[in-house]
C-alpha positions, 0 to 999 in steps of 0.5 A: 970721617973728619969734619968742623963740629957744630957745638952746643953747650952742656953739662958734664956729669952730675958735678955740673962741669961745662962742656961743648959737644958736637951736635950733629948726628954721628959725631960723638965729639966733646970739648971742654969750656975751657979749651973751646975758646979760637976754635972753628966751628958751624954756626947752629943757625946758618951753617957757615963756618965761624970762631968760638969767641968770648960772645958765641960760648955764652950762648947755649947753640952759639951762632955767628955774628951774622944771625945774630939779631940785634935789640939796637937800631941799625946805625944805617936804617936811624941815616935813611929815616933822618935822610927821608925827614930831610933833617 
């Protein structure tokens, strides 16, 4: 049964080589760090379909940009507070 696989970042063997393995249930799927990258894959967090980037292979259960809470203020949340102040 063929499916989009949901990775998870993990090591290879004693020798620590990298590699991304499909995380759900039946799926014995694994891929190498280096060929994941472009790759379609389900966000671990929302499900929705997403791209392996540069910035979801440093995480250990990559999501999608979406779920991805930012420590910086909201551009549009800093607009509506300087609104509200009448500045």
């Amino acid at each position: 049964m063929k499916h989009i696989h949901r990775y998870q970042r993990g090591k290879l063997g004693n020798n620590g080589y990298i590699i991304y393995k499909c995380n759900l249930p039946t799926c014995n799927h694994y891929i190498s760090k280096d060929l994941v990258s472009g790759k379609l894959c389900l966000c671990n967090r929302c499900g929705d379909e997403m791209i392996m980037d540069r910035e979801a292979m440093t995480l250990a259960k990559p999501h999608c940009k979406d779920c991805t809470i930012s420590k910086k203020p909201k551009l549009g949340k800093l607009k509506n507070v300087i609104e509200e102040l009448g500045i």
